[in-house]
Residue frames as qw, qx, qy, qz and C-alpha x, y, z in Angstrom:
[[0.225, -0.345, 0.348, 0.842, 200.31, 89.75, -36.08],
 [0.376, 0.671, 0.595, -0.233, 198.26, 91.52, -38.20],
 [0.056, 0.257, -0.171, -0.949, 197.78, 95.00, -41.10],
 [0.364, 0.488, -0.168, -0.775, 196.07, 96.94, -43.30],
 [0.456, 0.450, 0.761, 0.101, 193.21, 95.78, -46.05],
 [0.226, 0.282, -0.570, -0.738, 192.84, 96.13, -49.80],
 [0.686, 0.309, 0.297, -0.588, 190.40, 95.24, -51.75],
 [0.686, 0.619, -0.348, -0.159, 192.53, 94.67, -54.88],
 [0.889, -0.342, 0.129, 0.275, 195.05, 91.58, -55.17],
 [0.188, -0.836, 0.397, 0.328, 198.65, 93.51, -55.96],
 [0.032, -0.324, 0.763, 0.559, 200.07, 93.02, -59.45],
 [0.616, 0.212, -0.356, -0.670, 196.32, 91.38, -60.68],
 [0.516, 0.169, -0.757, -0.363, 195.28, 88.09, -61.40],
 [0.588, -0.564, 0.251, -0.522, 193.89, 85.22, -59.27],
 [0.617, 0.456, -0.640, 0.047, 196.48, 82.99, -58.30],
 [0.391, -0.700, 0.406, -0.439, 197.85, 82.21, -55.08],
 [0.222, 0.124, -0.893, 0.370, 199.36, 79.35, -52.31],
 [0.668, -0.496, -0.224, -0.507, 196.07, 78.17, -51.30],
 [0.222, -0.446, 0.655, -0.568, 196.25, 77.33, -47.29],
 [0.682, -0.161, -0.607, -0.375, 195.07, 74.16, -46.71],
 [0.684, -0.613, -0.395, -0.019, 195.69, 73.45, -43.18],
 [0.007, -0.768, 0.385, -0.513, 197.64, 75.64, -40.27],
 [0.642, 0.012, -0.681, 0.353, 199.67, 73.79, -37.63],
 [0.563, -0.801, -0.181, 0.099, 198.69, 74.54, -33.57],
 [0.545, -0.730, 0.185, 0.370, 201.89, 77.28, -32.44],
 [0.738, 0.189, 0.344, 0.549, 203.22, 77.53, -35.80],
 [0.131, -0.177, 0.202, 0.954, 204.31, 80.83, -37.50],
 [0.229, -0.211, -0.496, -0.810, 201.27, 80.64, -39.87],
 [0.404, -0.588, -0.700, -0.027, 199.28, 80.05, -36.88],
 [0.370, -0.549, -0.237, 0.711, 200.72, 83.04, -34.86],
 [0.094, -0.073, 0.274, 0.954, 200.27, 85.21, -38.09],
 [0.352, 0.414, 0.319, -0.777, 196.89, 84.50, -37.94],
 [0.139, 0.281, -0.722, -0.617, 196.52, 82.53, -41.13],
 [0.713, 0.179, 0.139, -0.663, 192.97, 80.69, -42.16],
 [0.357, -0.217, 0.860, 0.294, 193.15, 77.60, -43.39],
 [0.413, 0.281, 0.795, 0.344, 191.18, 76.82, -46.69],
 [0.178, 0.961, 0.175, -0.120, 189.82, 80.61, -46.98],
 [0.105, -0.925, 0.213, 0.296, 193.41, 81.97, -47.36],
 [0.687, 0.431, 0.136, 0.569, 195.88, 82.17, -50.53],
 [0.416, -0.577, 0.296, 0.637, 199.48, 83.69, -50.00],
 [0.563, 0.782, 0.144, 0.224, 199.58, 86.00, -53.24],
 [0.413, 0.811, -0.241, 0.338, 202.61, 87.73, -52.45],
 [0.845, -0.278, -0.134, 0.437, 205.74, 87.76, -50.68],
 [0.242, -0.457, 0.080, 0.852, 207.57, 91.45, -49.58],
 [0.497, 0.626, -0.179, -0.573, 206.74, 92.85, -53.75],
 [0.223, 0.212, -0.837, -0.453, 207.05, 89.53, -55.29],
 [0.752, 0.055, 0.141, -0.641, 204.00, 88.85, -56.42],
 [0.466, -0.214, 0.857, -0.055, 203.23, 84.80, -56.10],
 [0.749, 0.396, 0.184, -0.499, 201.46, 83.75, -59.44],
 [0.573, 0.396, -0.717, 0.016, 203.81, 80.93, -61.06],
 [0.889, -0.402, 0.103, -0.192, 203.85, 77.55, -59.27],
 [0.878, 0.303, -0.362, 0.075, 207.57, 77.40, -58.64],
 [0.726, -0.063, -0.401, 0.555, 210.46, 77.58, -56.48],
 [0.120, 0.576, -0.136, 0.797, 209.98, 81.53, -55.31],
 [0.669, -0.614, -0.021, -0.418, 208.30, 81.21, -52.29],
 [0.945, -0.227, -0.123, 0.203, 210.34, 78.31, -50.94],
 [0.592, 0.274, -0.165, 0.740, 213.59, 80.39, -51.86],
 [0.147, -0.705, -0.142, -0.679, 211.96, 83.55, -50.39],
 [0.668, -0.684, 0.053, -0.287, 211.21, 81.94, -46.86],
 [0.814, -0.268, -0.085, 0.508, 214.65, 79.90, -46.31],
 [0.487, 0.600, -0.021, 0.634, 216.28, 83.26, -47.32],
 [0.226, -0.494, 0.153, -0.826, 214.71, 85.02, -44.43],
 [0.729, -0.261, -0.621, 0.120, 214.49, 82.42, -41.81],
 [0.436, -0.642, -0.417, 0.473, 213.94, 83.88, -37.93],
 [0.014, -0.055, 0.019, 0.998, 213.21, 87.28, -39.84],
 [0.443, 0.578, 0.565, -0.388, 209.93, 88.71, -39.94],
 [0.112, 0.124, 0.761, 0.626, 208.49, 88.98, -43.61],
 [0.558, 0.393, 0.109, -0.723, 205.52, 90.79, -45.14],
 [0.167, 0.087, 0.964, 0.186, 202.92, 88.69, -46.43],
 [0.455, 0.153, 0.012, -0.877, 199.86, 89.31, -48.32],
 [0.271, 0.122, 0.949, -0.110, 197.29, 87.13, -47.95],
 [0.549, -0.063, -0.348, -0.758, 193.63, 86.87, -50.24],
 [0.333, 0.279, 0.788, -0.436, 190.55, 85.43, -47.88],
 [0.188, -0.158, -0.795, -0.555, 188.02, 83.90, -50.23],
 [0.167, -0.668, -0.632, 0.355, 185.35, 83.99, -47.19],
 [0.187, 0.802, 0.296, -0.485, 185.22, 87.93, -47.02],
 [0.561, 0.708, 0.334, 0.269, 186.66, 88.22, -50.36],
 [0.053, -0.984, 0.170, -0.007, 189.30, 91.11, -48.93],
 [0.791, 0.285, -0.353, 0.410, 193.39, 91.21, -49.17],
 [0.536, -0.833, 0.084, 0.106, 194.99, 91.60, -45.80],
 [0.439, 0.588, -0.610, 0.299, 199.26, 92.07, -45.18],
 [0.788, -0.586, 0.031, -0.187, 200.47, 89.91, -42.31],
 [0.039, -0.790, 0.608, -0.073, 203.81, 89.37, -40.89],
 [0.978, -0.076, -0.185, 0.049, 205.49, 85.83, -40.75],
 [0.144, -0.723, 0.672, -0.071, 208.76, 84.89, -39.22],
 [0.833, 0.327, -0.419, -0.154, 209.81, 81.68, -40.87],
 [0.403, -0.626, 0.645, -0.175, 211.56, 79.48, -38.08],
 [0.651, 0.262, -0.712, -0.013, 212.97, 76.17, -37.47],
 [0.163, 0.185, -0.731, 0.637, 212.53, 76.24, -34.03],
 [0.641, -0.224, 0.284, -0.677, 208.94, 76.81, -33.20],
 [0.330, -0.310, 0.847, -0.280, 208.74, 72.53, -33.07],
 [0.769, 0.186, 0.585, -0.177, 207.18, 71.19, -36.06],
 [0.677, 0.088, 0.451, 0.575, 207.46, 70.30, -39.51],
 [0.427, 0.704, 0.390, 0.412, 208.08, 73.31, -42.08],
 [0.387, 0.153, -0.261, 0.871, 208.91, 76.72, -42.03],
 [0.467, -0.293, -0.135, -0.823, 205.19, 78.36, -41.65],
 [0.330, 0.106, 0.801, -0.488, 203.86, 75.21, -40.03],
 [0.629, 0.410, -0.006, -0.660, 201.44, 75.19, -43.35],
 [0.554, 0.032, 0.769, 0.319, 199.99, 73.05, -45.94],
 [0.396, 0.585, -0.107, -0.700, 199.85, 74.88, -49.22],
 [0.593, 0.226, 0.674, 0.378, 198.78, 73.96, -52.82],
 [0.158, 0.289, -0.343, -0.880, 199.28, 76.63, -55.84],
 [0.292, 0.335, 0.808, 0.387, 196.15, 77.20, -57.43],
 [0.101, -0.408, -0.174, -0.891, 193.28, 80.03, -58.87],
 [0.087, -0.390, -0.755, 0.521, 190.85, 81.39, -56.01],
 [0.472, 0.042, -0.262, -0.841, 188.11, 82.06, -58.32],
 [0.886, -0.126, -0.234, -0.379, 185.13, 79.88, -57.20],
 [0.276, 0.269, -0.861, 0.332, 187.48, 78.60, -54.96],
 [0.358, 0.040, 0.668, -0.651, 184.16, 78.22, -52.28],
 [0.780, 0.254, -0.174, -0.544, 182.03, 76.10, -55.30],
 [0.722, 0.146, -0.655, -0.166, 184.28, 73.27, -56.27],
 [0.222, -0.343, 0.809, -0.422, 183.54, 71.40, -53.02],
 [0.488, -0.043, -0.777, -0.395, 182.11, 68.08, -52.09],
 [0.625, -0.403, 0.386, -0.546, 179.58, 67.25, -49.15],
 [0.125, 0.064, -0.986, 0.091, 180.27, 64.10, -47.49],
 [0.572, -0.337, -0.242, -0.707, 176.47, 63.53, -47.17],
 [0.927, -0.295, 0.182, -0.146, 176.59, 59.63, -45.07],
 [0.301, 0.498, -0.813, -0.025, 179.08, 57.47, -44.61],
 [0.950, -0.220, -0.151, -0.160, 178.33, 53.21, -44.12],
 [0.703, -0.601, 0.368, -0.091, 180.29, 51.15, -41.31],
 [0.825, -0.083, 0.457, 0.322, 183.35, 49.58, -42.42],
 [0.669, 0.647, 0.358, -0.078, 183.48, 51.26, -45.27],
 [0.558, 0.356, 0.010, 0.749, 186.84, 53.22, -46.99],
 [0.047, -0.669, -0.031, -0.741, 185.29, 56.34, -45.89],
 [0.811, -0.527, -0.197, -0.158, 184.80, 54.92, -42.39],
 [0.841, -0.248, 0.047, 0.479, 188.43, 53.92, -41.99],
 [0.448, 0.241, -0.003, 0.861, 189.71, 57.03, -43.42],
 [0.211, -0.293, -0.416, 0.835, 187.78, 59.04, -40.78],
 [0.224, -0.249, -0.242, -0.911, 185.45, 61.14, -42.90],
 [0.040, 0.333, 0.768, -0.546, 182.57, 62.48, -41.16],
 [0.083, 0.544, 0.707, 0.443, 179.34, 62.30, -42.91],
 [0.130, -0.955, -0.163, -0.210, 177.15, 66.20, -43.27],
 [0.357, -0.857, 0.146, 0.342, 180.35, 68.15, -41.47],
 [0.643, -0.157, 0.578, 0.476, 183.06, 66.74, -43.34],
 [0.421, 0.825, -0.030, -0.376, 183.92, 69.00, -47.18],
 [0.748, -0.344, 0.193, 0.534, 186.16, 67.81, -49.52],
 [0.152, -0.839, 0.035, 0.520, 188.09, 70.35, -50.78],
 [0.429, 0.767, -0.460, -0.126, 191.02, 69.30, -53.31],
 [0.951, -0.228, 0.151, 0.146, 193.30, 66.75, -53.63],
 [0.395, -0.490, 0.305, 0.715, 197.21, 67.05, -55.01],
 [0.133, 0.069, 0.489, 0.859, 195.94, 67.84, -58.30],
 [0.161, 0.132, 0.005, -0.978, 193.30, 70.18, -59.23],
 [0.075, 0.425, 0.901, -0.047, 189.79, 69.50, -59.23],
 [0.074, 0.209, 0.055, -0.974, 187.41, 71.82, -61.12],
 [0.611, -0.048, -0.651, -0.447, 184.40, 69.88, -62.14],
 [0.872, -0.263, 0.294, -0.288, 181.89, 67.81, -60.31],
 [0.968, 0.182, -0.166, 0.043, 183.14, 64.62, -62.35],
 [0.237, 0.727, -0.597, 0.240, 187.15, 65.63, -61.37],
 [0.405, -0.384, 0.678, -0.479, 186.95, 63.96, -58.02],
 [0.916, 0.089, 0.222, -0.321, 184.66, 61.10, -59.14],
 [0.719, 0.617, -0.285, 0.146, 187.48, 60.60, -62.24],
 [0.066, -0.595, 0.687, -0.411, 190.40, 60.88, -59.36],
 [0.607, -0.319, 0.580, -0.440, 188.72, 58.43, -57.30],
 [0.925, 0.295, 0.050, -0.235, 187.78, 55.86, -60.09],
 [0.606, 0.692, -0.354, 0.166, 191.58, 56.24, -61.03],
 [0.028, 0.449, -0.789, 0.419, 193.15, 55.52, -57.67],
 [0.922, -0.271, -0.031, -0.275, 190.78, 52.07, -56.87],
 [0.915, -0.065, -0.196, 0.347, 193.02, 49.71, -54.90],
 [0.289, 0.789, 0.331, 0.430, 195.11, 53.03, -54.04],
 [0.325, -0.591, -0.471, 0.569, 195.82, 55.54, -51.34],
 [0.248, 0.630, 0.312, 0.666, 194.57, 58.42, -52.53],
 [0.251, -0.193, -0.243, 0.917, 195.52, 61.68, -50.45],
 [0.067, 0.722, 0.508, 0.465, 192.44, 64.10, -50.33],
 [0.079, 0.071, -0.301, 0.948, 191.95, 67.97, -48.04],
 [0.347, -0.463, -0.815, 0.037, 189.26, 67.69, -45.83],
 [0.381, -0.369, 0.190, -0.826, 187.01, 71.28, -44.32],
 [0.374, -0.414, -0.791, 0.254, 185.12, 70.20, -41.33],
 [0.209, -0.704, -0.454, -0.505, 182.04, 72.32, -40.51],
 [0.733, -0.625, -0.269, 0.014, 182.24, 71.69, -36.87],
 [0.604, -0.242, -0.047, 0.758, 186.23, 72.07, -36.14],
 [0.427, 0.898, 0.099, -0.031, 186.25, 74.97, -38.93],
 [0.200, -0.795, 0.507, 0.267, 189.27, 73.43, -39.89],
 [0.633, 0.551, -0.414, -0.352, 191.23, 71.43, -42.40],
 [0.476, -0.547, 0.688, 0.041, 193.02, 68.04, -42.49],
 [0.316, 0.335, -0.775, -0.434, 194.35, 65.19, -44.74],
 [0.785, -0.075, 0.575, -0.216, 192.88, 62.15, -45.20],
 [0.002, 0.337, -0.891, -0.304, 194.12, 58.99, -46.57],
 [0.776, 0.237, 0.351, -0.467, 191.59, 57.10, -48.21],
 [0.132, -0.262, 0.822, 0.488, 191.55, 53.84, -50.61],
 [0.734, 0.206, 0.002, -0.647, 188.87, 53.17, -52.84],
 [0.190, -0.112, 0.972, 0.081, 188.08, 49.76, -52.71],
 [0.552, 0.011, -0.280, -0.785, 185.03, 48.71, -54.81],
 [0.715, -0.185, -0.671, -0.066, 184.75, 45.10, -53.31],
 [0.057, 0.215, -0.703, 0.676, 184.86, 46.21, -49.55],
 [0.127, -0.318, -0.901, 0.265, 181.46, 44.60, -49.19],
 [0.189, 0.747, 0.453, -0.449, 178.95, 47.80, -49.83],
 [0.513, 0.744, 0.406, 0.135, 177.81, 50.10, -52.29],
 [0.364, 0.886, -0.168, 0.234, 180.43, 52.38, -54.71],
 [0.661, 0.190, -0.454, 0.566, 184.42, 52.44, -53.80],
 [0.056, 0.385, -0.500, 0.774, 184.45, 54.64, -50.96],
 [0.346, -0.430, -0.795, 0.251, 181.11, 53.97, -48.89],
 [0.027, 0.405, 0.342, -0.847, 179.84, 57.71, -48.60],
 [0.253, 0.879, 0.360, -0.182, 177.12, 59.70, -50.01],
 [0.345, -0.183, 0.201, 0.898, 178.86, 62.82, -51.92],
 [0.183, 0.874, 0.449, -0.038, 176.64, 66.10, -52.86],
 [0.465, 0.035, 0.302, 0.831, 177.90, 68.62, -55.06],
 [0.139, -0.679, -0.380, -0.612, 176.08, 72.41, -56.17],
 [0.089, -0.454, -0.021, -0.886, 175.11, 75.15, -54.80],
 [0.733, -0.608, -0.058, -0.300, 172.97, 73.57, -51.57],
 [0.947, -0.010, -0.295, 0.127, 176.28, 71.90, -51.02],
 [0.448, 0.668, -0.224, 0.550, 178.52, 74.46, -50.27],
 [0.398, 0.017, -0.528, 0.750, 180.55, 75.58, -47.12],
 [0.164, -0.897, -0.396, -0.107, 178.16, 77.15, -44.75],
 [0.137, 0.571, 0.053, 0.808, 179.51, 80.58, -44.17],
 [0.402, -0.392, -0.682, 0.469, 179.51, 81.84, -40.51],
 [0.031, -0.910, -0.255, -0.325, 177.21, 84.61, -39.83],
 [0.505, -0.037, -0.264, 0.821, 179.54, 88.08, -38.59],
 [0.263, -0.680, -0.546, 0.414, 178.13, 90.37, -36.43],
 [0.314, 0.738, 0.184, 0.568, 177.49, 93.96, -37.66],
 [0.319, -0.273, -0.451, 0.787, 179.46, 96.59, -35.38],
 [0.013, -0.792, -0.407, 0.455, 177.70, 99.76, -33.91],
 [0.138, -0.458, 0.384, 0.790, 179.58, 101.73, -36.69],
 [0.051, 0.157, 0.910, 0.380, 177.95, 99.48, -39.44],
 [0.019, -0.771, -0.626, 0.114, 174.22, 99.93, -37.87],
 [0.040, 0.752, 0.177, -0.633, 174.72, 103.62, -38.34],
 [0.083, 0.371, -0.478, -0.792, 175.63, 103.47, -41.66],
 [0.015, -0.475, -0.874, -0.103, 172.86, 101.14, -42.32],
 [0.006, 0.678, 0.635, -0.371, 170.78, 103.46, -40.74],
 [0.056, 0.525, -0.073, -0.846, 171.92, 106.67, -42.42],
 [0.064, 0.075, 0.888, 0.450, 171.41, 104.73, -45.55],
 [0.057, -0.505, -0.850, -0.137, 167.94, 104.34, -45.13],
 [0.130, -0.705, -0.195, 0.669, 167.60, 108.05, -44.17],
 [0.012, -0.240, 0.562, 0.791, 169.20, 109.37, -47.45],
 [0.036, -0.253, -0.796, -0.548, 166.43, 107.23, -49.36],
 [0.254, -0.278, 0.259, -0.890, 163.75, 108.34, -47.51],
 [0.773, -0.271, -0.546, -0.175, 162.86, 105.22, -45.63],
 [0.119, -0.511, 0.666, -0.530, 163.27, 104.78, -41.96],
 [0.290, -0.158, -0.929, 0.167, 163.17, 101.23, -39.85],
 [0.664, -0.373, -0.037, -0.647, 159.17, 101.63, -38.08],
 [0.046, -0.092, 0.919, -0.381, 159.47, 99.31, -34.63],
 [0.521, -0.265, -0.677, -0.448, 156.48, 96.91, -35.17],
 [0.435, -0.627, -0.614, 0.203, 155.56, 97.07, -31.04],
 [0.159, -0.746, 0.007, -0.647, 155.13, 100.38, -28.82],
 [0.274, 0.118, -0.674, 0.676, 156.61, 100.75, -25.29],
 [0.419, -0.532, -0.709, 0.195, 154.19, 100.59, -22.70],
 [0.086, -0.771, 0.036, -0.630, 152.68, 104.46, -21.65],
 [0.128, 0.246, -0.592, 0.757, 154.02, 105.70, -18.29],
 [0.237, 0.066, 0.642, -0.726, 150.92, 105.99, -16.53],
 [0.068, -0.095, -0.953, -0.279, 148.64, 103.29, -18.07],
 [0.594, -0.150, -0.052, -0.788, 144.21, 103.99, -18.34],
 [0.084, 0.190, 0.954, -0.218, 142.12, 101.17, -16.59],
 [0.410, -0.055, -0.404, -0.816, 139.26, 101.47, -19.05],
 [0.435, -0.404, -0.804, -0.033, 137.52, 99.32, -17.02],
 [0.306, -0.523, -0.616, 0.503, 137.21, 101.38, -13.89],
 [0.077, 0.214, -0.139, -0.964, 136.49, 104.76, -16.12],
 [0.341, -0.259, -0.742, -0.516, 133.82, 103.17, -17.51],
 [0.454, -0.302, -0.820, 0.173, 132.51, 102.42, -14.60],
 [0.381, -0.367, -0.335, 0.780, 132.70, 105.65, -13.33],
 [0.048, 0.289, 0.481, 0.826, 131.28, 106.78, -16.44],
 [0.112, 0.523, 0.454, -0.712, 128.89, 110.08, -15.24],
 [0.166, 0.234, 0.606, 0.742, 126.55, 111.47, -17.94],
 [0.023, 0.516, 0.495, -0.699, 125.14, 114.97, -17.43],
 [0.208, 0.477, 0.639, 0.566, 122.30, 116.49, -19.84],
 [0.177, 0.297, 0.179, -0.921, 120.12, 119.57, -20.24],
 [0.414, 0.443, 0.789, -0.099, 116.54, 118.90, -21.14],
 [0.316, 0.175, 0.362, 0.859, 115.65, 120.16, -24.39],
 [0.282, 0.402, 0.179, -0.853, 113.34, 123.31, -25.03],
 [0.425, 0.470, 0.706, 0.316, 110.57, 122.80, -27.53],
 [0.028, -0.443, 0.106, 0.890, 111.05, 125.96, -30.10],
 [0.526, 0.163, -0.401, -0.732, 109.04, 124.67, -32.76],
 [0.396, 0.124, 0.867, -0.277, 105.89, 122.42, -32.19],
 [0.404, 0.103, -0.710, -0.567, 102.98, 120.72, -34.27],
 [0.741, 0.139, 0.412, -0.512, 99.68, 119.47, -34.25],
 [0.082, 0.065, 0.903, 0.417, 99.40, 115.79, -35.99],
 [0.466, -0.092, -0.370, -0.799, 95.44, 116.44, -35.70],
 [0.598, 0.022, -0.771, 0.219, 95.38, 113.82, -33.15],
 [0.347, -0.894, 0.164, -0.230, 94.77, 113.96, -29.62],
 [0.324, 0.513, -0.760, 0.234, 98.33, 113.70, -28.30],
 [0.613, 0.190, -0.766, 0.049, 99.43, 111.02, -26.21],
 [0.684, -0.680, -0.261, 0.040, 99.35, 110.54, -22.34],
 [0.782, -0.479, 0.073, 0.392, 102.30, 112.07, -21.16],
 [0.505, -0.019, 0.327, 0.799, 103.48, 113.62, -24.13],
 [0.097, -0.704, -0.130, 0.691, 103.52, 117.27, -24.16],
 [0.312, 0.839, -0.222, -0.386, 105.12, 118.47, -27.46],
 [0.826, 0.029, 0.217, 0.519, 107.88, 116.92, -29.90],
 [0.068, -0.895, 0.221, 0.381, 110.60, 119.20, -30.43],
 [0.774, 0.547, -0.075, 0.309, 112.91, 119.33, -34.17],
 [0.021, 0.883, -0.442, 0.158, 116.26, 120.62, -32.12],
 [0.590, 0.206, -0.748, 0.226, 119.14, 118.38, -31.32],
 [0.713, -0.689, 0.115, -0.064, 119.94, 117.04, -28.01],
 [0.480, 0.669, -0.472, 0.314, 122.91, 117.43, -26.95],
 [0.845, -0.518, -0.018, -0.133, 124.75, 115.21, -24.42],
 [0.138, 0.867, -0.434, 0.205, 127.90, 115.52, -22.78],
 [0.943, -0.064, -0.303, 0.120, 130.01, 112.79, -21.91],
 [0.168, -0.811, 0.507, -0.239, 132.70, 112.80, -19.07],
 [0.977, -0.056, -0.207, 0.006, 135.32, 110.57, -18.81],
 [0.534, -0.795, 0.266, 0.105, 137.76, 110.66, -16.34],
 [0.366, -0.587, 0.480, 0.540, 141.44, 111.41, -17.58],
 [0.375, 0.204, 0.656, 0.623, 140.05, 112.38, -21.06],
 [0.191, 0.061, -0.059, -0.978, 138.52, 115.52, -22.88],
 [0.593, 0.315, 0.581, -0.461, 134.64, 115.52, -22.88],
 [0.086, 0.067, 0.915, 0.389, 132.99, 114.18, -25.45],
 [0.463, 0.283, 0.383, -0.747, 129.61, 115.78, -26.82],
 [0.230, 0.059, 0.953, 0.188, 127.23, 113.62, -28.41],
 [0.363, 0.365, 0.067, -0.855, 124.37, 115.08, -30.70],
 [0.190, 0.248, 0.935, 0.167, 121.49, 113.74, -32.25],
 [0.227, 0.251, -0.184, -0.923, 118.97, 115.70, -34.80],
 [0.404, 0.503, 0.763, -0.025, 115.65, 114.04, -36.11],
 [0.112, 0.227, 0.493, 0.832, 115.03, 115.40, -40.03],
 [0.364, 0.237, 0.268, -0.860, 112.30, 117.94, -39.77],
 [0.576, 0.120, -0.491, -0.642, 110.64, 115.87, -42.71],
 [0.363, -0.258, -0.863, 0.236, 110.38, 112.71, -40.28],
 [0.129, 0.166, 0.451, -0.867, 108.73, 115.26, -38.00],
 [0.372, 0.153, -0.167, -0.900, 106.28, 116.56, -40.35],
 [0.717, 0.049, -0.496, -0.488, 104.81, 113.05, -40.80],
 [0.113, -0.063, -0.833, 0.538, 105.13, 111.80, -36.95],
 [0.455, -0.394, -0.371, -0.707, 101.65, 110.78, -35.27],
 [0.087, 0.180, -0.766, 0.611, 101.54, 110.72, -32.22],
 [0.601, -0.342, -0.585, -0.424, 97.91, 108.83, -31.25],
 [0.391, -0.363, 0.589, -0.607, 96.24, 108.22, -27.80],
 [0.808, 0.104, 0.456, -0.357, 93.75, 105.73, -29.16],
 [0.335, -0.293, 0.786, 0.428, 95.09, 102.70, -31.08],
 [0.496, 0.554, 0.660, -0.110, 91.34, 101.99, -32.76],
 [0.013, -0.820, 0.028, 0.572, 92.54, 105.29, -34.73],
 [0.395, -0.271, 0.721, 0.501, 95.01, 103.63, -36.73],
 [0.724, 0.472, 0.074, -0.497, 93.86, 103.52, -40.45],
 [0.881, -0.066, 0.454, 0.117, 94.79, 100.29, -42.21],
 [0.115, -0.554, 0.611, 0.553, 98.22, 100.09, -44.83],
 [0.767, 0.460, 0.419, -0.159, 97.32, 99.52, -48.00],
 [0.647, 0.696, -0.180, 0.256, 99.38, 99.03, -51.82],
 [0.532, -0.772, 0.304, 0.169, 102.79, 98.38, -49.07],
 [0.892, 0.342, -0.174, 0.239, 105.75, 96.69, -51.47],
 [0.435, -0.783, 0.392, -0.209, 108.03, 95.50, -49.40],
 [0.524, 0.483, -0.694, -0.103, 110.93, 92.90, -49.76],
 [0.883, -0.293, -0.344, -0.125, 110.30, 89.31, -47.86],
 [0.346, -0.746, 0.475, -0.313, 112.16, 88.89, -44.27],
 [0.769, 0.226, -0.592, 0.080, 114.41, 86.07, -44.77],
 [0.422, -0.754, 0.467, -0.184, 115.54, 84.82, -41.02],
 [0.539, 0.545, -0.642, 0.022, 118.90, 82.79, -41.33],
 [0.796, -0.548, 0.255, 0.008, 119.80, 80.33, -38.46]]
């Protein structure tokens, strides 16, 4: 059984029947109730924000009827309605099958306590707590402060001191009876670790974002003008083997023309006819890609002072060179 979410908690404030643990097949298990996330703020339009006798009168009144309930989840922080049907019959103790304690659910997910270790034998040993999983929550009277619980615990030595227990692992609640005993043979009355603050807190299960969500995410980031960029690229349909194009690689030319030519004063070279100042131009083909022309120009002022020698005895010796020293690194 289920309804409709609000944001706001009906009639104000932040009071409520905190849930502390939900019985297997009970009413407040068939309604779908949470244990330690969920506070009963209201009953039908009486709102629940006094710790006295209304509720109790409210649910024997209306016993194997269904009943609107509004509930306030401290996890997503939203107010849901849910039906109950208050029985005597579904086979355990109460009418809901619940354990509740009136208090505020502000910072109701801070004032917890990590069981950090627990030593063999110890109080905390024999009263079951289970060291890193194990939260405690509250006990029958209110605990807001780190020191509350330490002050509770110092005050019931020799004791049984009743505490509400989150487990990490179950993601559920349960009593435990514990006695602080400071002479049970190890360090501090109980025998655990305890870690308090902000690293300490309930871990929070991560909830999937629906397909409805990702589009509004996404539109989001449209509006601003940002859009998610995928950091890999899908693989092209019909992949290049740049190895075997290379290979294949064909390179056709046209010899150049000499239009403009020049005596060094020299006799020219063996073999060499003219030097020409026009580019050359070479075309490049590569299979499944546009050609590719490749040009190369020599400055006519490099020209003008090219010598182009047959006999080396010619040379005439360099003289006033300044030139920076050839360092060679290894």
């Amino acid at each position: 059984m289920g309804g409709s979410h609000s944001s706001n908690v009906p009639g104000g404030g932040t009071e409520g029947y905190h849930v502390l643990r939900v019985q297997e097949n009970s009413p407040g298990h068939k309604a779908g109730l949470e244990a330690f996330f969920d506070f009963i703020v209201a009953v039908g339009n009486s709102r629940l924000d006094q710790d006295n006798d209304t509720l109790k009168d409210l649910l024997k009144a209306n016993v194997e009827k269904p009943i609107k309930v509004t509930v306030y989840n401290s996890k997503t922080q939203t107010v849901r309605d849910v039906t109950l049907m208050p029985s005597t019959l579904w086979g355990g103790q109460g009418l809901l099958g619940v354990s509740i304690r009136f208090c505020s659910f502000e910072g109701a997910n801070e004032n917890v306590w990590h069981v950090l270790d627990v030593q063999p034998q110890s109080p905390a040993d024999l009263a079951g707590l289970r060291a890193n999983t194990d939260y405690i929550i509250g006990a029958d009277s209110v605990l807001h402060e780190s020191e509350d619980l330490f002050a509770l615990i110092e005050a019931h030595e020799g004791r049984p001191l009743k505490l509400y227990v989150y487990n990490s692992e179950s993601d559920g609640c349960r009593e435990v009876t514990i006695t602080p005993n400071g002479a049970w043979g190890g360090e501090g009355s109980l025998g655990c670790g305890i870690g308090y603050g902000y690293l300490h807190r309930i871990p929070t299960k991560n909830v999937k974002k629906s397909n409805e969500e990702h589009l509004l995410h996404a539109a989001a980031f449209a509006k601003d003008g940002f859009s998610s960029v995928a950091l890999t690229a899908p693989p092209p349909n019909n992949p290049i083997d740049v190895t075997s194009h290379f290979n294949n690689l064909s390179l056709s030319g046209i010899a150049p023309s000499a239009n403009s030519t020049w005596s060094s004063g020299y006799p020219p070279a063996s073999g060499v006819s003219a030097v020409t100042a026009n580019p050359v131009t070479t075309p490049i083909t590569l299979p499944g890609m546009p050609p590719i022309t490749v040009s190369a120009t020599l400055p006519t002022s490099a020209l003008a002072s090219l010598s182009i020698m047959s006999d080396p005895s010619q040379l005439l010796p360099v003289q006033n060179v300044n030139s920076n020293p050839v360092t060679s690194v290894n």
